[in-house]
TORKOL-4160 file (C-alpha; in steps of 0.2 Angstrom, whole numbers, padded with zeros to 4 digits, m for minus):
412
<pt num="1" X="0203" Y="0306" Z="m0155"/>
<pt num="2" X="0205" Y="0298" Z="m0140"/>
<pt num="3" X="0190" Y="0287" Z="m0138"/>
<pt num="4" X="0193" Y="0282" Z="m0155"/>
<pt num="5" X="0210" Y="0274" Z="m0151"/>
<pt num="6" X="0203" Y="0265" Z="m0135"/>
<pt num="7" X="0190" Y="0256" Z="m0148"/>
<pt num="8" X="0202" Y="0251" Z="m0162"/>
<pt num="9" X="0213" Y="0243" Z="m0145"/>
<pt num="10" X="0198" Y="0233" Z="m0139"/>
<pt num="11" X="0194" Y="0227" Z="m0157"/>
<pt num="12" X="0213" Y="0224" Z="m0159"/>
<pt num="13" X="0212" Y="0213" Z="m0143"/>
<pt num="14" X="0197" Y="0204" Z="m0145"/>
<pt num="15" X="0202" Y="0200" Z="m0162"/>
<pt num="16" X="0219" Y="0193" Z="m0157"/>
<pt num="17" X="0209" Y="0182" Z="m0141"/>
<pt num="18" X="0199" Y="0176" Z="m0155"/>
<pt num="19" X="0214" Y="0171" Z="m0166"/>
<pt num="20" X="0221" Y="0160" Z="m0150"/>
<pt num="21" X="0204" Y="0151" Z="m0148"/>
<pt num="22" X="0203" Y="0149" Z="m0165"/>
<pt num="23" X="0221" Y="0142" Z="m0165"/>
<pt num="24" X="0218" Y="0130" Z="m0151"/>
<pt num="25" X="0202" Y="0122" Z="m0160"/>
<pt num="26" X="0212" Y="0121" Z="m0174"/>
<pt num="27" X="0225" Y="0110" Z="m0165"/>
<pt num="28" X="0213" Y="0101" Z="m0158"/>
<pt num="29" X="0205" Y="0095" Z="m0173"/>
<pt num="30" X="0225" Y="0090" Z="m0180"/>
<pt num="31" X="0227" Y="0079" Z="m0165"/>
<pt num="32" X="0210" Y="0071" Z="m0166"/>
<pt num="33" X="0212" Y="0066" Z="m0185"/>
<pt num="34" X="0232" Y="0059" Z="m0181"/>
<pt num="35" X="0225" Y="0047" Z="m0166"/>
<pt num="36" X="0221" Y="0032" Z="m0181"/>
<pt num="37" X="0235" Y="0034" Z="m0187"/>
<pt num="38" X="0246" Y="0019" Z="m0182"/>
<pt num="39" X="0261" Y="0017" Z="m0194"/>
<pt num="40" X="0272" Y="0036" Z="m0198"/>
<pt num="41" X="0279" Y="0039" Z="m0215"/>
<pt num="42" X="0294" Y="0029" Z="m0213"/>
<pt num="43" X="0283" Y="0012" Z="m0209"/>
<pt num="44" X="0289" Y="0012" Z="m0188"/>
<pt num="45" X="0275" Y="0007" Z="m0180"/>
<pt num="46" X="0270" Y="0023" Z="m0166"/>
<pt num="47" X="0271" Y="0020" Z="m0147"/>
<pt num="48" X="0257" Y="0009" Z="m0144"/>
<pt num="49" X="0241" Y="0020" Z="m0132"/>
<pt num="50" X="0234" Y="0015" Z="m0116"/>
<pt num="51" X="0216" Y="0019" Z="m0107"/>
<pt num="52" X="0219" Y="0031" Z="m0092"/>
<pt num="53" X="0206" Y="0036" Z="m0080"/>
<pt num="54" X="0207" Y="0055" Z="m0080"/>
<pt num="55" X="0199" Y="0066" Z="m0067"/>
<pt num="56" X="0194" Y="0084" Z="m0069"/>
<pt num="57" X="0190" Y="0097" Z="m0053"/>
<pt num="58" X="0187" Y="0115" Z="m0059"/>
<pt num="59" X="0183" Y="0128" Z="m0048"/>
<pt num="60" X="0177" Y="0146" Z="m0055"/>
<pt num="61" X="0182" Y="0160" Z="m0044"/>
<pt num="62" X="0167" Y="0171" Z="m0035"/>
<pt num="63" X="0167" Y="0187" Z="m0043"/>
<pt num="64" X="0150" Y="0197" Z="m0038"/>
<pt num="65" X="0151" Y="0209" Z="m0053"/>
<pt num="66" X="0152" Y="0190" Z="m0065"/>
<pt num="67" X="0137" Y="0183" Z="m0056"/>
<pt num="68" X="0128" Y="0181" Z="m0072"/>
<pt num="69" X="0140" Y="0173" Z="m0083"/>
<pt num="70" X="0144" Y="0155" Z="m0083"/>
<pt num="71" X="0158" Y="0148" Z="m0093"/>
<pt num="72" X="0156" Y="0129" Z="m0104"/>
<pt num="73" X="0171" Y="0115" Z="m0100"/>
<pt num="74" X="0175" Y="0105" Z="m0116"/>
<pt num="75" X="0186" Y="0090" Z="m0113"/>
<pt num="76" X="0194" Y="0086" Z="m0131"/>
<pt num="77" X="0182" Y="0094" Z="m0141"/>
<pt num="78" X="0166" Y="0086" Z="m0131"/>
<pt num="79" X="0157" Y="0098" Z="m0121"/>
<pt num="80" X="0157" Y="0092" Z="m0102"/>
<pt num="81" X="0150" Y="0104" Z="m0091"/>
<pt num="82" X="0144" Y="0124" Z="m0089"/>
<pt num="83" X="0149" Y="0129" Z="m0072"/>
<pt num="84" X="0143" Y="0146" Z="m0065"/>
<pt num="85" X="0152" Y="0158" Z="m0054"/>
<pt num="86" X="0156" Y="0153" Z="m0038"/>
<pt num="87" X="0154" Y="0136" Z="m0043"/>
<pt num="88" X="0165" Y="0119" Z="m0044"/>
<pt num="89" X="0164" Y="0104" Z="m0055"/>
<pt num="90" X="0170" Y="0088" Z="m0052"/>
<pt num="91" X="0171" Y="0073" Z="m0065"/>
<pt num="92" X="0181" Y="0056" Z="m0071"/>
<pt num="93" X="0185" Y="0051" Z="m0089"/>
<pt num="94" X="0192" Y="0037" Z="m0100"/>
<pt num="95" X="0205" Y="0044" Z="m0109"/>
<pt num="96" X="0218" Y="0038" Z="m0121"/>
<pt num="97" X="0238" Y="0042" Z="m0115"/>
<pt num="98" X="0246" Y="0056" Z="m0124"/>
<pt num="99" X="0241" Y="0074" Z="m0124"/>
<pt num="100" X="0224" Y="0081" Z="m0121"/>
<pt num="101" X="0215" Y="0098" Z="m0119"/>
<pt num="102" X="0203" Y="0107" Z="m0108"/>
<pt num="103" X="0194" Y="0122" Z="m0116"/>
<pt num="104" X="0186" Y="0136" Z="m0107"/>
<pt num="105" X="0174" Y="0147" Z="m0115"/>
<pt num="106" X="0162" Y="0162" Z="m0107"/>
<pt num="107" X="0143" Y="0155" Z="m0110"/>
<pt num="108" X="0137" Y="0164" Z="m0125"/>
<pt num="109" X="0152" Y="0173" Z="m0128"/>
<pt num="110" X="0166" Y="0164" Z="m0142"/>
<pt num="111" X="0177" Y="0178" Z="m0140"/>
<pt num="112" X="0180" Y="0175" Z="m0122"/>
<pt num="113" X="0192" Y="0159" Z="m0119"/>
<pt num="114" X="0207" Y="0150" Z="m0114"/>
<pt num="115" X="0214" Y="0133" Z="m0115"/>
<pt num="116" X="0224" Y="0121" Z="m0104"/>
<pt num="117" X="0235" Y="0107" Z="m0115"/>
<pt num="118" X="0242" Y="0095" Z="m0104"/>
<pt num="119" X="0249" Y="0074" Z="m0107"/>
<pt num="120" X="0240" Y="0059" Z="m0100"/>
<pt num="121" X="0254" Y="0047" Z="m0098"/>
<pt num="122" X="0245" Y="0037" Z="m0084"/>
<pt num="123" X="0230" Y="0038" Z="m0072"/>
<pt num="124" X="0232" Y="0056" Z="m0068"/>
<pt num="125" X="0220" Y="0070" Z="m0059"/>
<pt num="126" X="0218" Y="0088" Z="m0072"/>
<pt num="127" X="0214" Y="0103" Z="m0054"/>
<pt num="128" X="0211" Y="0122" Z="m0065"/>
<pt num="129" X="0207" Y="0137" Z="m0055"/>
<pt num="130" X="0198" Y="0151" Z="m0066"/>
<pt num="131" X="0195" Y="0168" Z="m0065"/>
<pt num="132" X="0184" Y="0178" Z="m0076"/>
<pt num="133" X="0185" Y="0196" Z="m0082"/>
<pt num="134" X="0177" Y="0206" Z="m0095"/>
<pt num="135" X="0188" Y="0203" Z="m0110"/>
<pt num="136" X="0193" Y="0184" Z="m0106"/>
<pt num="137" X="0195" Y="0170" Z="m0096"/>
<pt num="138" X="0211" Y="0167" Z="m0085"/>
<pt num="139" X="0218" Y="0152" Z="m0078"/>
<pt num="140" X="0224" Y="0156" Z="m0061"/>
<pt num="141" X="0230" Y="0138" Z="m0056"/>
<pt num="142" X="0233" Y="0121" Z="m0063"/>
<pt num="143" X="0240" Y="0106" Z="m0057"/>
<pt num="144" X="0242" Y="0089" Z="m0065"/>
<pt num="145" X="0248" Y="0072" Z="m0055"/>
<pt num="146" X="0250" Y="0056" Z="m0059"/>
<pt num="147" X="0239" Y="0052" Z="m0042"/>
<pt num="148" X="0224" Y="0051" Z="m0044"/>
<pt num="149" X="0214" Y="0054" Z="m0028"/>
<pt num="150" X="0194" Y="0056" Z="m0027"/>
<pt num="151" X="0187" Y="0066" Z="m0016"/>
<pt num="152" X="0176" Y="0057" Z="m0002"/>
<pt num="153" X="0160" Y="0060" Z="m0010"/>
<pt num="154" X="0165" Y="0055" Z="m0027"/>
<pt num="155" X="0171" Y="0037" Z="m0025"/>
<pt num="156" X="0164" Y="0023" Z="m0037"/>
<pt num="157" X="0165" Y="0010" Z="m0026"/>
<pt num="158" X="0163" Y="m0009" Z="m0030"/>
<pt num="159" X="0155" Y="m0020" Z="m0016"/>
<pt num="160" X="0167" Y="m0029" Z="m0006"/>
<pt num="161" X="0168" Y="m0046" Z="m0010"/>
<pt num="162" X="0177" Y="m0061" Z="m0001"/>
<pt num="163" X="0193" Y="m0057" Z="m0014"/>
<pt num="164" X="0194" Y="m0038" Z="m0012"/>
<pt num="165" X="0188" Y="m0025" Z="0001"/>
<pt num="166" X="0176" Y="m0010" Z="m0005"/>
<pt num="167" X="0185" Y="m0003" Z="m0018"/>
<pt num="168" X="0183" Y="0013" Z="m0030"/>
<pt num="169" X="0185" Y="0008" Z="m0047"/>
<pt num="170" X="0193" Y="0025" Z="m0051"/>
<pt num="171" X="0207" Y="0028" Z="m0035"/>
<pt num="172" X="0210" Y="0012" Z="m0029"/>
<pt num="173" X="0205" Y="0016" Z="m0013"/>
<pt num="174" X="0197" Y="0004" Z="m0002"/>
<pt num="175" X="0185" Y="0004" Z="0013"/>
<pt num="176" X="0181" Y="m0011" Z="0028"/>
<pt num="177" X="0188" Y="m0028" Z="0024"/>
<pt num="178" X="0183" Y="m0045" Z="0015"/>
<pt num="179" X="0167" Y="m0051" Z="0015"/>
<pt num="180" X="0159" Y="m0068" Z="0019"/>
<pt num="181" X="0160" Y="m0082" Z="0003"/>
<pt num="182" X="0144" Y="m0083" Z="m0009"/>
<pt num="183" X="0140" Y="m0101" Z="m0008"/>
<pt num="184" X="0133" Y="m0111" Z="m0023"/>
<pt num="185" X="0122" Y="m0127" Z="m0019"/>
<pt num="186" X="0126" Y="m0134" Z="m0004"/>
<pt num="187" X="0128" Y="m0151" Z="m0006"/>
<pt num="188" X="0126" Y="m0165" Z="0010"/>
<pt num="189" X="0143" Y="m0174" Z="0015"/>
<pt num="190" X="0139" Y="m0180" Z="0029"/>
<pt num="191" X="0122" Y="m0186" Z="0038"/>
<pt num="192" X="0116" Y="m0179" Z="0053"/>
<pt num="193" X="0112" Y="m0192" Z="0066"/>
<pt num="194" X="0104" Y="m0189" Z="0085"/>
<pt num="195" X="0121" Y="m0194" Z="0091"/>
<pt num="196" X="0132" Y="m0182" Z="0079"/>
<pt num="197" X="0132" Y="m0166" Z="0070"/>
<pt num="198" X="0132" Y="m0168" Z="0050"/>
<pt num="199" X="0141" Y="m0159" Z="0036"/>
<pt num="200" X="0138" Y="m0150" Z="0019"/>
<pt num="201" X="0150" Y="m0141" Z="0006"/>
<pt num="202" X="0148" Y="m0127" Z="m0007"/>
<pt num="203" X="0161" Y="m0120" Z="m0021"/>
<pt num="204" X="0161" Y="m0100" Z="m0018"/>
<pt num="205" X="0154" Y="m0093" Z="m0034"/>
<pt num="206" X="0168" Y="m0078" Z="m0032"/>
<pt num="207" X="0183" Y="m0086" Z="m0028"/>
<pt num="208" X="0179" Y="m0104" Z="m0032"/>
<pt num="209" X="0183" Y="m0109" Z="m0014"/>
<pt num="210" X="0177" Y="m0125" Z="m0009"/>
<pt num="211" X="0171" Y="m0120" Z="0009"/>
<pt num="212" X="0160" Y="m0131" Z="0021"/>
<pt num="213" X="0147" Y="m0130" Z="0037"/>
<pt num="214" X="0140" Y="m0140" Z="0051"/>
<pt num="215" X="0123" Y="m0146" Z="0051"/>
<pt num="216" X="0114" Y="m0149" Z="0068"/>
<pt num="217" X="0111" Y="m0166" Z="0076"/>
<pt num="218" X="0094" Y="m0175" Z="0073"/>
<pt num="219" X="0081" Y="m0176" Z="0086"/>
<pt num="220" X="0080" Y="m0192" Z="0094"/>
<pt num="221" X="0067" Y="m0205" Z="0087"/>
<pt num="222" X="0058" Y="m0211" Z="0100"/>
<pt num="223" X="0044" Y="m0223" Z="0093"/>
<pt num="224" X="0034" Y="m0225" Z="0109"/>
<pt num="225" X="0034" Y="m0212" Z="0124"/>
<pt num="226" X="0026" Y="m0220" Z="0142"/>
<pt num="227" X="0018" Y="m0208" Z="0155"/>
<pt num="228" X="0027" Y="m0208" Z="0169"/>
<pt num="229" X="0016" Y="m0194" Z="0179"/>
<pt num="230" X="m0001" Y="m0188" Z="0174"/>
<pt num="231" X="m0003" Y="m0170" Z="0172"/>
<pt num="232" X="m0016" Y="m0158" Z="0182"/>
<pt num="233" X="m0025" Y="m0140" Z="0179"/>
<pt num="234" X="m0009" Y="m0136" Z="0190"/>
<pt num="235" X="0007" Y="m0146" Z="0188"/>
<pt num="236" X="0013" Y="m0152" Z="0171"/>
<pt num="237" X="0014" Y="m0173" Z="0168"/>
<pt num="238" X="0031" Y="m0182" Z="0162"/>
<pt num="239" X="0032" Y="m0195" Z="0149"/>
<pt num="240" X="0049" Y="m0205" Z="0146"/>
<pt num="241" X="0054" Y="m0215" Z="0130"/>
<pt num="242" X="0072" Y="m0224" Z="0122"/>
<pt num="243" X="0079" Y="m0218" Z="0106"/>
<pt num="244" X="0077" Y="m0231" Z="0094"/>
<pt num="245" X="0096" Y="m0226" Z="0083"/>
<pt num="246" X="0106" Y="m0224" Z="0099"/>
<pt num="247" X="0097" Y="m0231" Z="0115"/>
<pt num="248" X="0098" Y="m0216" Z="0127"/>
<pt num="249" X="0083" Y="m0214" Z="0140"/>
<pt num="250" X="0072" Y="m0196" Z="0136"/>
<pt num="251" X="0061" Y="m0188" Z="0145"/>
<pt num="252" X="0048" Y="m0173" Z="0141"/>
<pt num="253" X="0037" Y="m0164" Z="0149"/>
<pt num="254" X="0016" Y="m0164" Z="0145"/>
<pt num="255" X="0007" Y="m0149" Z="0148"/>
<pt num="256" X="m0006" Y="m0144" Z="0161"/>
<pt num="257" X="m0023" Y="m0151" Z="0156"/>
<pt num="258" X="m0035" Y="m0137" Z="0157"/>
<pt num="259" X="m0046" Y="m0132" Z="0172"/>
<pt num="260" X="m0064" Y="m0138" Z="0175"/>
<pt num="261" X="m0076" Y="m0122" Z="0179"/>
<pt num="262" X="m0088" Y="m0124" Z="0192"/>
<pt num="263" X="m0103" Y="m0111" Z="0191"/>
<pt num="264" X="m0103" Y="m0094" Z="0196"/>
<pt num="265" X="m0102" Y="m0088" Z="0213"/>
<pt num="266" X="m0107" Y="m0070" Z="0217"/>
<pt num="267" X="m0094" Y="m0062" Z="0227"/>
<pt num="268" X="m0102" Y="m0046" Z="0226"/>
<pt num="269" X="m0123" Y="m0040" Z="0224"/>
<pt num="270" X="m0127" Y="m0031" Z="0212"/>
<pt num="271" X="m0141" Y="m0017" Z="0216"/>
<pt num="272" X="m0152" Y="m0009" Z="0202"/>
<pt num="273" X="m0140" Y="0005" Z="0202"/>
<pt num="274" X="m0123" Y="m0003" Z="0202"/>
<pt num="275" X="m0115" Y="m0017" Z="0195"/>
<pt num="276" X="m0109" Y="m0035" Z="0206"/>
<pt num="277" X="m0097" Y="m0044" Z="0202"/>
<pt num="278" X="m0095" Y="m0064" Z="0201"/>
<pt num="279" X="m0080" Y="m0078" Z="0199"/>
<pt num="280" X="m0080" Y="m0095" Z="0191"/>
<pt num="281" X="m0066" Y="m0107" Z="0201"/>
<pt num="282" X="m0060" Y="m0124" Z="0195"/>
<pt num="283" X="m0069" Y="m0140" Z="0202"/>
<pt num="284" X="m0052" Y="m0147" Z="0205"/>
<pt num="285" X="m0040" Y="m0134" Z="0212"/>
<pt num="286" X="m0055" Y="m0122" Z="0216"/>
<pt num="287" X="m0042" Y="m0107" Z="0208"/>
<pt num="288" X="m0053" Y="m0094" Z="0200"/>
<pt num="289" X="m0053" Y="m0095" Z="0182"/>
<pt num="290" X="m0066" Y="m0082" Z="0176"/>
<pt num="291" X="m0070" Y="m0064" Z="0185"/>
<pt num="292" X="m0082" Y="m0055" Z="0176"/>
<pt num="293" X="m0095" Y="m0038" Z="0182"/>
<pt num="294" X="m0115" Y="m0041" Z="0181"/>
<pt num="295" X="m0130" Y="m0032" Z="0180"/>
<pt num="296" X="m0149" Y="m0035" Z="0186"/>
<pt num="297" X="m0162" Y="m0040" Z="0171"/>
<pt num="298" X="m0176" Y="m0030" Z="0174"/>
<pt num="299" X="m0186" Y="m0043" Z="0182"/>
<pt num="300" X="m0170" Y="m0044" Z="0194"/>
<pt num="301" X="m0171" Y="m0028" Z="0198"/>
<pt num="302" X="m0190" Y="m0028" Z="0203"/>
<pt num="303" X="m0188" Y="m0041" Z="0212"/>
<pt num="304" X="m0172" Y="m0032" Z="0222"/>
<pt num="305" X="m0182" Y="m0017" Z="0224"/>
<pt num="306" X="m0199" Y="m0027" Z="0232"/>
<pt num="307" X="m0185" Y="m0032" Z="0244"/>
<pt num="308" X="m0174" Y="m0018" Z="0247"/>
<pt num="309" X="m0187" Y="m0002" Z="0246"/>
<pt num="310" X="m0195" Y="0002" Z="0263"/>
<pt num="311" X="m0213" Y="0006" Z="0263"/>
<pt num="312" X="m0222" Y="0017" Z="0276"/>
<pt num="313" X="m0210" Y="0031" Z="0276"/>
<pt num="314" X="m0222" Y="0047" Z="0272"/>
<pt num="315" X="m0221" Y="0057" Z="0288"/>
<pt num="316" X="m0204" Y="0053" Z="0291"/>
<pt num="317" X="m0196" Y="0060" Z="0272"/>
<pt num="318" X="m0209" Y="0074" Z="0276"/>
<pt num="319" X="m0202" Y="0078" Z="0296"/>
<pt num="320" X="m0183" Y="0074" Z="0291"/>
<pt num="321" X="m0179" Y="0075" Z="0273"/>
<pt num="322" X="m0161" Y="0076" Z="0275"/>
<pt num="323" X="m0161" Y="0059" Z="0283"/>
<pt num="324" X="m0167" Y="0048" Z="0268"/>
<pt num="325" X="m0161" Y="0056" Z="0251"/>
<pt num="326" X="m0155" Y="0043" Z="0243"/>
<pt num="327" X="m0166" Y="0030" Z="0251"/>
<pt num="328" X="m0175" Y="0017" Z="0241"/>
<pt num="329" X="m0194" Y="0018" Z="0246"/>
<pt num="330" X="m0209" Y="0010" Z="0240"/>
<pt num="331" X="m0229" Y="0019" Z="0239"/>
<pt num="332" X="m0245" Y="0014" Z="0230"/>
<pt num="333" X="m0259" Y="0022" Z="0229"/>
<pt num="334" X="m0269" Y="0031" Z="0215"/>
<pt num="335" X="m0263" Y="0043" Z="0201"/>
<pt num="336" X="m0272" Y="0059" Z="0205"/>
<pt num="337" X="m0264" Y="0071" Z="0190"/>
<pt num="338" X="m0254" Y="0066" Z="0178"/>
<pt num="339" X="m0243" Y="0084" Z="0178"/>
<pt num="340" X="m0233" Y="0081" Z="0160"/>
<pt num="341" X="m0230" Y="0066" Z="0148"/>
<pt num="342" X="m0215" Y="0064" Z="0141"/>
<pt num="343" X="m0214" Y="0061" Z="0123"/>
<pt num="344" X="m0197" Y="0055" Z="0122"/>
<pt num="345" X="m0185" Y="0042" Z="0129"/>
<pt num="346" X="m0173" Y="0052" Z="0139"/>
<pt num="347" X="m0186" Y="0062" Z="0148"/>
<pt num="348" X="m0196" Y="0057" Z="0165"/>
<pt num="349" X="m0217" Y="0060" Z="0163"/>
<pt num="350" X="m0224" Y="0068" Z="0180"/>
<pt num="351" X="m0238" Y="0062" Z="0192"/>
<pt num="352" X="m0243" Y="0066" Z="0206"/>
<pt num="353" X="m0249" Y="0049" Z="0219"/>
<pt num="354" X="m0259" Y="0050" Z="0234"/>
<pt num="355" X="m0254" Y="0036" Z="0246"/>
<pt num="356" X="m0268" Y="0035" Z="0256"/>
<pt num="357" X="m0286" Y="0038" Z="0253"/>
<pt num="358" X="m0292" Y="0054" Z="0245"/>
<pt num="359" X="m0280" Y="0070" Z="0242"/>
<pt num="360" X="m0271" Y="0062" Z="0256"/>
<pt num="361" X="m0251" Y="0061" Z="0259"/>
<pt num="362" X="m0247" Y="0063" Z="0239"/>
<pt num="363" X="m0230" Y="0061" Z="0232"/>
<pt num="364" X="m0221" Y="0066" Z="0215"/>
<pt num="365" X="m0216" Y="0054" Z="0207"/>
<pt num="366" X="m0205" Y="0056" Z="0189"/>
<pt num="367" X="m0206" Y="0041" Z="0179"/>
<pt num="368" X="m0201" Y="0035" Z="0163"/>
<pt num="369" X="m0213" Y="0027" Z="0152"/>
<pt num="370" X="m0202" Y="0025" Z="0135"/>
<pt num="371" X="m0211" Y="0009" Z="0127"/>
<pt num="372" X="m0224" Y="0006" Z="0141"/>
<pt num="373" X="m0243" Y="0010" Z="0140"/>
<pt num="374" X="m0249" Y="0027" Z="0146"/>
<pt num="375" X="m0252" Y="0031" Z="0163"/>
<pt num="376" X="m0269" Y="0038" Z="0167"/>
<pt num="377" X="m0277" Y="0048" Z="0181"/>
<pt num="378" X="m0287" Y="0036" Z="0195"/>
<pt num="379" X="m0275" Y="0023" Z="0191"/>
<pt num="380" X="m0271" Y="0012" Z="0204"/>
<pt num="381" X="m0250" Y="0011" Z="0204"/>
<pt num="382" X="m0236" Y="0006" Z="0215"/>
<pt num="383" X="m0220" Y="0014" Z="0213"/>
<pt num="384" X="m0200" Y="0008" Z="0217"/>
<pt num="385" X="m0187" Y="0020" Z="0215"/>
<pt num="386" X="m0176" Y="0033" Z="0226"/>
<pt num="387" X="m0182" Y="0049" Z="0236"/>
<pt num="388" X="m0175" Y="0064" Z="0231"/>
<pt num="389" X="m0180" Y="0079" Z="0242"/>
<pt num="390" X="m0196" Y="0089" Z="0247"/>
<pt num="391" X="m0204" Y="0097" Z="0232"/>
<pt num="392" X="m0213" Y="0113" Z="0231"/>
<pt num="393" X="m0228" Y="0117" Z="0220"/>
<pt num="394" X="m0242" Y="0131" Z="0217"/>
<pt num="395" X="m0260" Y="0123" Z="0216"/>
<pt num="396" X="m0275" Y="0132" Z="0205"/>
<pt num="397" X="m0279" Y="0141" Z="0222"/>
<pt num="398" X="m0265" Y="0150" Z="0221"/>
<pt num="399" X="m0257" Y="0141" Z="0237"/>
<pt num="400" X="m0239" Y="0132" Z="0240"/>
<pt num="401" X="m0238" Y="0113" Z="0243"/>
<pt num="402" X="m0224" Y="0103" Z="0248"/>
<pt num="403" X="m0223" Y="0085" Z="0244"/>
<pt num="404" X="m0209" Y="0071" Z="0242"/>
<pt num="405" X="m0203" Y="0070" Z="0226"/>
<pt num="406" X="m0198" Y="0054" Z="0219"/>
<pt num="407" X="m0188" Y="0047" Z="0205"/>
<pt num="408" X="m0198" Y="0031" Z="0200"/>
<pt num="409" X="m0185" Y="0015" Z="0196"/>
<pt num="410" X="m0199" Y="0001" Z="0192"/>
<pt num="411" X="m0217" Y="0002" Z="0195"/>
<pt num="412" X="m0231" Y="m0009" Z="0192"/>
């Protein structure tokens, strides 16, 4: 009996909510239709509307167990937002002056509502706080001024212009000050000369202001200019000349005429192995104009081995090795095995050279045949390159041999 009393109340309720909301859409719908009318029954005319900027800021309470609904904002009828728990909403109309209602109603739910009637009488800002609960929608705070003050981040703002600063359209507030005019044609009033500064004018196209600039003095015309020094590779020349419009005496500079290179003078050898360097100076001022590295040709380099490598130099690499690593040397004598050819750039073929007669004081030699004909055994050879250390080999007999091992730079 008891439960069944607790249902007939919630239907009781719910249906006397939806009689309110109901009601208010009904009175909505009778304002709405009387707007046109402009005359009453008697024939007075009715108090003539104006166009007010209306702002709206709702803010729906955070209620965890109402996470899931959202409720729909209508403005006079026109839906204007669907803000969700927890949320605000934020937004500026055009309205007519007189009364005007807000209607809230839980999404999806028609039962669940409540309105907020209030007059526009001029610019004016609507605040509503909401709270919502199973059964219906309460309205918690409400507010309405005849200020109306944007937040920050919700100006409109017009740029600033040389009439009015940054404005906002909606508030009135303003931001910085005026701005420079926005010329139209500029038109020439007075010349330029070399003697005097000239003038132009332009109308504003904002305010219609007639505003004016200076326009730099000419250069002076000088018809004929006369060298009064010559210039050098080092020092700059002069030239003067006379102003044909108002006589004064001008002067200007010439620039430097450029150096004249001598040939190249080696201020360092280069060596098969490392670069030299070289300078080219001026004829005139002798100042060094171009610095540049260099390396040997090949036929350079022979020819700097032919003069540089020391010959007869067998017993001594073989007595004290230590002494000439590093040491450019020259042999010939006659290829008595070729050891291993090379099939490849990168790599060094191996012979082994006897210097004298016979099987008789024989080096290694490693050289590098890429793109040369092949070496053969009994050939007659002289090699240039750089001793490395003593070499140790086994012959077919079984025994060890020690020989000078060389790395081969040119040979012929």
């Amino acid at each position: 009996m008891k439960k069944r009393i607790l249902n007939l109340i919630s239907i009781l309720m719910a249906l006397t909510i939806f009689a309110g909301c109901s009601a208010s859409k009904a009175s909505e719908k009778s304002k709405s239709d009387n707007v046109e009318q402009v005359e009453d029954d008697s024939g007075e005319e009715e108090e003539e509307t104006t166009i007010c900027v209306l702002f709206v800021k709702v803010e729906y309470e955070s209620n965890v167990l109402l996470a899931k609904y959202s409720i729909d904002i209508s403005l006079d009828g026109e839906e204007i937002a669907t803000i969700s728990n927890g949320k605000e909403y934020f937004g500026s109309f055009e309205v007519e002056s007189g009364e005007h209602q807000l209607f809230f109603e839980k999404n999806g739910d028609a039962d669940n509502c409540n309105d907020y009637i209030f007059d526009v009488d001029s610019d004016c800002t609507v605040y509503c706080s909401l709270k919502s609960h199973m059964d219906h929608i309460e309205i918690t705070e409400k507010n309405v001024t005849d200020v109306t003050v944007c937040p920050d981040d919700k100006h409109q703002w017009e740029e600033a212009t040389c009439k009015s600063p940054k404005t906002c359209k909606v508030c009135g507030a303003t931001e910085g000050g005026l701005v420079d005019h926005t010329p139209g044609t500029w038109q020439t009033t007075k010349d330029a000369t070399c003697m005097e500064e000239g003038e132009e004018s332009a109308v504003c196209s904002i305010c219609g202001e007639t505003i004016t600039r200076k326009v730099d003095k000419t250069e002076h015309n000088i018809a004929q200019w006369e060298s009064v020094k010559a210039p050098t590779c080092t020092e700059e020349g002069e030239e003067k000349g006379v102003c044909s419009v108002c006589g004064q005496e001008m002067t200007r500079k010439v620039e430097k005429i450029p150096h004249d290179p001598g040939d190249w003078t080696i201020t360092k050898e280069a060596t098969v192995d490392e670069p030299g360097v070289r300078v080219r100076k001026c004829k005139v001022c002798d100042e060094v104009i171009e610095n540049e590295n260099y390396v040997l040709t090949e036929e350079e380099g022979l020819k700097w081995l032919k003069k540089n490598a020391k010959g007869g130099l067998y017993t001594k690499i073989s007595r004290d090795p230590n002494q000439y690593v590093g040491e450019y040397v020259k042999f010939s004598g006659k290829v008595v095995q070729v050891c291993y050819e090379s099939g490849s750039a990168g790599d060094y073929s191996q012979y082994r050279i006897a210097t004298k007669n016979g099987y008789d004081d024989v080096v290694y030699a490693l050289i590098n045949i890429s793109g040369k004909s092949r070496i053969l055994e009994n050939d007659k050879i002289t090699i240039y390159g750089k001793f490395s250390e003593l070499y140790t080999y086994t012959t077919v007999m079984g025994s060890s041999v020690t020989i000078p091992l060389i790395y081969v730079i040119a040979y012929e």
